[in-house]
C-alpha positions as CSV (number, residue, x, y, z in Angstrom):
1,X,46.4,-49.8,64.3
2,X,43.2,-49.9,61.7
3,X,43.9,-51.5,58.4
4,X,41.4,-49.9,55.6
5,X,41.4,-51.9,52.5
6,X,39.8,-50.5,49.6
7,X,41.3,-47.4,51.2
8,X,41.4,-44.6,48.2
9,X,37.0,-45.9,47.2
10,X,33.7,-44.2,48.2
11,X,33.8,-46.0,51.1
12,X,37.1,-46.4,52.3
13,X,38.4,-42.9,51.6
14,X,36.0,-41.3,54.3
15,X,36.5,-44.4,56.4
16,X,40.0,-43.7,56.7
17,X,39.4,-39.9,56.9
18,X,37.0,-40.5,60.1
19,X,39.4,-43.0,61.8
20,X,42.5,-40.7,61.6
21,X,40.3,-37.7,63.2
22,X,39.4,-40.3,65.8
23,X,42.9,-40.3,66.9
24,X,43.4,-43.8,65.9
25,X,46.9,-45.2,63.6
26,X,45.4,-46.1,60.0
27,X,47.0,-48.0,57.4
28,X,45.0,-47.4,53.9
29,X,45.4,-50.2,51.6
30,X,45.1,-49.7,47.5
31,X,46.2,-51.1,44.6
32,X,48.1,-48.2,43.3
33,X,49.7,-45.3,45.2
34,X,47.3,-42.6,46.0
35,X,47.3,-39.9,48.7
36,X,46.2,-40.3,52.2
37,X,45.1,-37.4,55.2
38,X,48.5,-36.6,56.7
39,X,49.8,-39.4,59.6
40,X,48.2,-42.2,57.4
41,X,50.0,-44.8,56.6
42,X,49.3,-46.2,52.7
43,X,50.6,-49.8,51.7
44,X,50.2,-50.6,48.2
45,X,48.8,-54.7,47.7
46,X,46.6,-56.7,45.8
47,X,44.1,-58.5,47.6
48,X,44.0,-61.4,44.5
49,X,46.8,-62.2,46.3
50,X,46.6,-62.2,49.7
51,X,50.1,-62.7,50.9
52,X,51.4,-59.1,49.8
53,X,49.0,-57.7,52.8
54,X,51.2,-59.1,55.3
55,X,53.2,-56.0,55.8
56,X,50.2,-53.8,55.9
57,X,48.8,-56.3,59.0
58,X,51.9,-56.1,60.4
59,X,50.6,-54.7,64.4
60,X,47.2,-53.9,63.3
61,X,44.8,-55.5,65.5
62,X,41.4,-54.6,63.4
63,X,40.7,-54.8,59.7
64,X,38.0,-53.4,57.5
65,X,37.9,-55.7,54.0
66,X,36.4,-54.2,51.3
67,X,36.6,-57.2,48.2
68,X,37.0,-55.7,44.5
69,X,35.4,-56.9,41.7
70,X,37.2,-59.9,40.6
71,X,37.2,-61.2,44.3
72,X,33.1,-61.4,44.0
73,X,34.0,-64.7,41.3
74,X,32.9,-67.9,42.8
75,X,36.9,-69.3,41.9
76,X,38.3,-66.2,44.4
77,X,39.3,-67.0,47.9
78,X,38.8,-64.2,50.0
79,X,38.9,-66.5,53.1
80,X,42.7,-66.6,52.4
81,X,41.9,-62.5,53.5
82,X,40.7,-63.9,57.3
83,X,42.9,-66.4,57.8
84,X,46.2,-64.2,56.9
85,X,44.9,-61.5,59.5
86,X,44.2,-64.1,62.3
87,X,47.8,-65.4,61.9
88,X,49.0,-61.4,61.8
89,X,47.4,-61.3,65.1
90,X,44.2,-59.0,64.0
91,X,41.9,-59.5,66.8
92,X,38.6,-57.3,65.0
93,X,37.5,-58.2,61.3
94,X,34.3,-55.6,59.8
95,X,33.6,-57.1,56.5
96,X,31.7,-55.4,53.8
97,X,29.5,-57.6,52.6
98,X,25.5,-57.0,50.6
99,X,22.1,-57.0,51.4
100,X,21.9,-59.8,48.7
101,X,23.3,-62.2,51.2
102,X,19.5,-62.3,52.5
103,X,17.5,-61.9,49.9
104,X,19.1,-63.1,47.1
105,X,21.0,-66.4,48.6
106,X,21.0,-68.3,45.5
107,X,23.0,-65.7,43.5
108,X,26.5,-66.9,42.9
109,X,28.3,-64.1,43.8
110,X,26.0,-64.2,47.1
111,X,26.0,-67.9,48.1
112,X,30.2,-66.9,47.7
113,X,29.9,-64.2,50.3
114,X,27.7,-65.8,52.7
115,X,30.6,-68.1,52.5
116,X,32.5,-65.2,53.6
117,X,30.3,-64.3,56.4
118,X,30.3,-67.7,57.7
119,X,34.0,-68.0,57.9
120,X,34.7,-64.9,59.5
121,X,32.1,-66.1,62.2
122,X,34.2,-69.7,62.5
123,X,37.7,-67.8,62.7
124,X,37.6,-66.8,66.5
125,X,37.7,-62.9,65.6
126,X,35.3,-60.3,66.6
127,X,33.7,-59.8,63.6
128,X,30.5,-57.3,62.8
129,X,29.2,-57.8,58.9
130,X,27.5,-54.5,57.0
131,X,25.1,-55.6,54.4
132,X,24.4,-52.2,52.0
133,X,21.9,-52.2,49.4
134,X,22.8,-50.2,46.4
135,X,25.0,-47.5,46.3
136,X,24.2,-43.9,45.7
137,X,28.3,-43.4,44.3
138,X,27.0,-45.6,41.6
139,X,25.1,-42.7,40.0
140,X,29.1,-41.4,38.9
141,X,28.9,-43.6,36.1
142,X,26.8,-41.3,34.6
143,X,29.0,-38.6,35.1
144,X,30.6,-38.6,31.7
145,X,27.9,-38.7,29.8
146,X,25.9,-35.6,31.7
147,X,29.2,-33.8,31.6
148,X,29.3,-34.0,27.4
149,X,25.6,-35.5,26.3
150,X,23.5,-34.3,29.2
151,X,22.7,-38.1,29.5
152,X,21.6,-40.4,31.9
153,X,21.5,-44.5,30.5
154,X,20.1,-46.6,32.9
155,X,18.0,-49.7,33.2
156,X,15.1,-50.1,35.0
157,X,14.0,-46.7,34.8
158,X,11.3,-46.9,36.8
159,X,11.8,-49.4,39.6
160,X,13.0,-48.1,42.3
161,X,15.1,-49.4,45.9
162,X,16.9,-47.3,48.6
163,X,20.3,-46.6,47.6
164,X,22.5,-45.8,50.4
165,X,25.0,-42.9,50.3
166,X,28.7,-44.6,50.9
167,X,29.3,-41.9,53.8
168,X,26.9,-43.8,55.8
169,X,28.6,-46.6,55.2
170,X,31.6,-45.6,56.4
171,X,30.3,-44.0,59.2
172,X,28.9,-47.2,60.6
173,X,32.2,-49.1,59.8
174,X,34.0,-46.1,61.9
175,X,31.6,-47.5,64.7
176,X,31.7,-50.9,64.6
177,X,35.8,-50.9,64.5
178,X,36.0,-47.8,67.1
179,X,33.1,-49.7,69.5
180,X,32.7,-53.0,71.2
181,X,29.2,-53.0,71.1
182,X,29.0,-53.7,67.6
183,X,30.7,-57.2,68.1
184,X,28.5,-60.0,66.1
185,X,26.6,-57.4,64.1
186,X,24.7,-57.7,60.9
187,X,23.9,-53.8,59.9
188,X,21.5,-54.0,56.9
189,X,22.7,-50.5,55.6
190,X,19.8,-48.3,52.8
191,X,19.0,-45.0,51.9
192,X,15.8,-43.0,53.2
193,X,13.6,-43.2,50.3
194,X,13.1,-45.4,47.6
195,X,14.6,-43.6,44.3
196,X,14.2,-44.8,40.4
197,X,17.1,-44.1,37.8
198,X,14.8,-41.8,36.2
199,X,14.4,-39.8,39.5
200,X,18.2,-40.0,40.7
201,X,18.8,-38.3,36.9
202,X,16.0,-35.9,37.6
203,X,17.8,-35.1,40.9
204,X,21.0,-34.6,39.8
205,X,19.7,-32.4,36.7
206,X,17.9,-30.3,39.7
207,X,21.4,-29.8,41.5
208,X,23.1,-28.8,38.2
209,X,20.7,-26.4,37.0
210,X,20.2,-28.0,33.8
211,X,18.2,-30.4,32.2
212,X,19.4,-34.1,31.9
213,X,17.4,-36.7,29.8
214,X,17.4,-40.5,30.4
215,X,17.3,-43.2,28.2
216,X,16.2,-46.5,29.2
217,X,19.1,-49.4,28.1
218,X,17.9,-53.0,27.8
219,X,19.0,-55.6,30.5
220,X,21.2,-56.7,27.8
221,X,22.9,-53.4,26.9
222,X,23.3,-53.0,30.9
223,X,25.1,-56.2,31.0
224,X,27.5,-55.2,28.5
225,X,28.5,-52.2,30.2
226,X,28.9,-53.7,33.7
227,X,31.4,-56.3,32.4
228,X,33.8,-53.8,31.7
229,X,34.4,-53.8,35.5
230,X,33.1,-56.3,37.4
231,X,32.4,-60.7,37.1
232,X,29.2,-61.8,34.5
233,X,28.0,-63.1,37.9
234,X,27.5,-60.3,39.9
235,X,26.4,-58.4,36.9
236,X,23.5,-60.7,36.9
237,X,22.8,-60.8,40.2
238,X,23.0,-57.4,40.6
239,X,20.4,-57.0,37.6
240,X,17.9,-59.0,39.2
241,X,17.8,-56.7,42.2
242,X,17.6,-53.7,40.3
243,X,15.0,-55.3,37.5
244,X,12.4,-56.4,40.4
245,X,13.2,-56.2,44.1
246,X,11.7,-58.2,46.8
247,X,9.9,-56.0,49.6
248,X,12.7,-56.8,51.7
249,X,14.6,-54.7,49.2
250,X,12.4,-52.4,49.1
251,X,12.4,-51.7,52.5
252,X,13.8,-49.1,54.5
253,X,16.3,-50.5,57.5
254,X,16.4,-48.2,60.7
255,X,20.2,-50.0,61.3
256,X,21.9,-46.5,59.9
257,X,20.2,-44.5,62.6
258,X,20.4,-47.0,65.1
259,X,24.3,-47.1,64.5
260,X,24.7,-43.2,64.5
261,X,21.8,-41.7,65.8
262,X,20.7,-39.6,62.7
263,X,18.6,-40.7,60.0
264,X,20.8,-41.6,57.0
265,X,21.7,-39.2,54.1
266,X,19.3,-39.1,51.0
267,X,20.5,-39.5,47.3
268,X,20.1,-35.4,47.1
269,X,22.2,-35.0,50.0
270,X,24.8,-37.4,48.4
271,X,24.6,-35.5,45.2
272,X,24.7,-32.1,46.7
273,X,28.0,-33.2,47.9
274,X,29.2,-34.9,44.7
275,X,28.1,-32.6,42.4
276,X,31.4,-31.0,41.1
277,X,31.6,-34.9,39.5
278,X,28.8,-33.8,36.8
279,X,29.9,-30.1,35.9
C-alpha cells in the first residue's frame, strides 16, 4: 500500500489518481474528508500532529509527504513524519521538498528542510527527494479576481523563472514510488520556459478569450497577502526567489524528461487544462 499525504492538492490528487490506475492500493491522506477515485482508501489526519497518521501507515510500505504550510515554520517537526513511518514499517519515503534547498540554503524555511532531507537520508529508508521550483497551480490565486475584476495582482511583474506544472510533479513521484531506480534521487523539477507574472496573465487572458490587466503589488502588499496562508518565513523566502533569482533558478532542469521521457508541460498547457478555474 501507497500512502499520499496531501492527497485532495495539485499534487497529490493526480498522484493518487495515477497510482490507483497503476494497480497499486492507495491510501489518500487530507485534513478534511474529500472524495477519492473509487478503491482509494481516504484517512482523515493532521500532520501537525503526527501521531493521528498511524492508522493511515498501518501496512503501507511507501509514503509520499507533502508538508503544509504551518509545517514549513522552523518550530515544526516534520522528522516526527519519518520516524513514525519507520516504526509503521514503511520501507520507501518520497519527500517533497524545493529547489530552494540548493540555492537558497540560508532561508529559514530552507535550512528547516534540508533538515528534512538529511534525516530522511539517516533513517535507513529508501528515500528519493523532488526539489520543484515554483508552481504553475499558483497562478489560481488569481482566479477570483479574473473571474469578477478581469485582474491579475502580482509582484515582480517582469522577472521571470520556470514554473513547473504540478502534473509533472506528480508524475515523477508516481515514478519514483512505482520504480527502484529512483532510490537516493534528488529530481530538481521546472517548467520549459522561463515565464513573468505579466506573461502567465497574458497567457491565461489568451485561453479565456478576453483581456486580463495586471497590476504590479509592492513586495510589501505581496507579503500581506501570502500570510493569510502560509509562515512570514517562507513568505520571505519565497519573495526573494521570485524578486531576483539566481541562474540556477533560472535554469531549465532536464530531470522531468529524464524521469518520464517527455519534455515537461508548459504554463499554457497547465492553463489549457485549468482553465474552467477563471471562467
Amino acid at each position: 500500500m501507497i500512502v499520499v499525504t496531501g492527497a485532495t492538492g495539485n499534487i497529490g490528487r493526480p498522484l493518487t489518481q495515477a497510482l490507483a490506475k497503476a494497480g497499486e492500493q492507495v491510501t489518500a491522506v487530507s485534513r478534511h474528508a474529500a472524495a477519492v477515485p473509487e478503491g482509494v482508501r481516504h484517512v482523515t489526519a493532521d500532520l501537525a500532529e503526527p501521531a493521528g497518521l498511524a492508522p493511515a501507515l498501518d501496512g503501507a510500505k511507501s509514503l509520499f509527504l507533502l508538508l503544509s504550510g504551518d509545517l514549513h515554520a522552523p518550530e515544526a517537526r516534520p522528522g516526527d513524519i519519518i520516524d513514525l513511518a519507520a516504526a509503521q514499517g514503511v520501507r520507501k519515503v518520497v519527500l517533497l521538498s524545493s529547489q530552494g534547498v540548493a540555492t537558497r540554503p540560508h532561508g529559514k524555511t530552507r535550512i528547516a528542510m534540508r533538515a528534512l532531507e538529511d534525516e530522511l537520508r539517516a533513517s535507513g529508508l529508501d528515500w528519493a527527494v523532488l526539489r520543484p521550483g515554483g508552481f504553475a497551480s499558483n497562478a489560481l490565486a488569481w482566479a477570483e479576481s479574473i473571474r469578477t475584476e478581469g485582474t491579475v495582482a502580482a509582484p515582480f511583474g517582469d522577472t521571470g523563472v520556470p514554473v513547473v506544472d504540478p502534473l509533472d510533479i506528480a508524475e515523477v513521484a508516481a515514478a519514483c514510488l512505482l520504480e527502484n531506480r529512483h532510490a537516493g534521487a534528488v529530481h530538481t523539477l521546472t517548467g520549459p520556459e522561463v515565464i513573468t507574472p505579466r506573461e502567465q496573465a497574458e497567457t491565461i487572458a489568451a485561453a479565456l478569450g478576453t483581456p486580463v490587466r495586471f497590476h504590479e503589488l509592492t513586495r510589501a502588499e505581496a507579503k500581506a497577502g501570502m500570510v493569510r496562508a502560509v509562515p512570514a518565513e517562507l513568505a520571505d523566502d519565497t519573495l526573494d526567489i521570485i524578486s531576483a533569482p539566481t541562474h540556477e533558478e533560472l535554469s531549465i532542469s532536464p530531470d522531468v524528461e529524464r524521469v518520464l521521457g517527455r519534455a515537461p508541460h508548459s504554463f499554457g498547457d497547465w492553463v489549457a487544462r485549468n482553465i474552467a478555474a477563471f471562467r
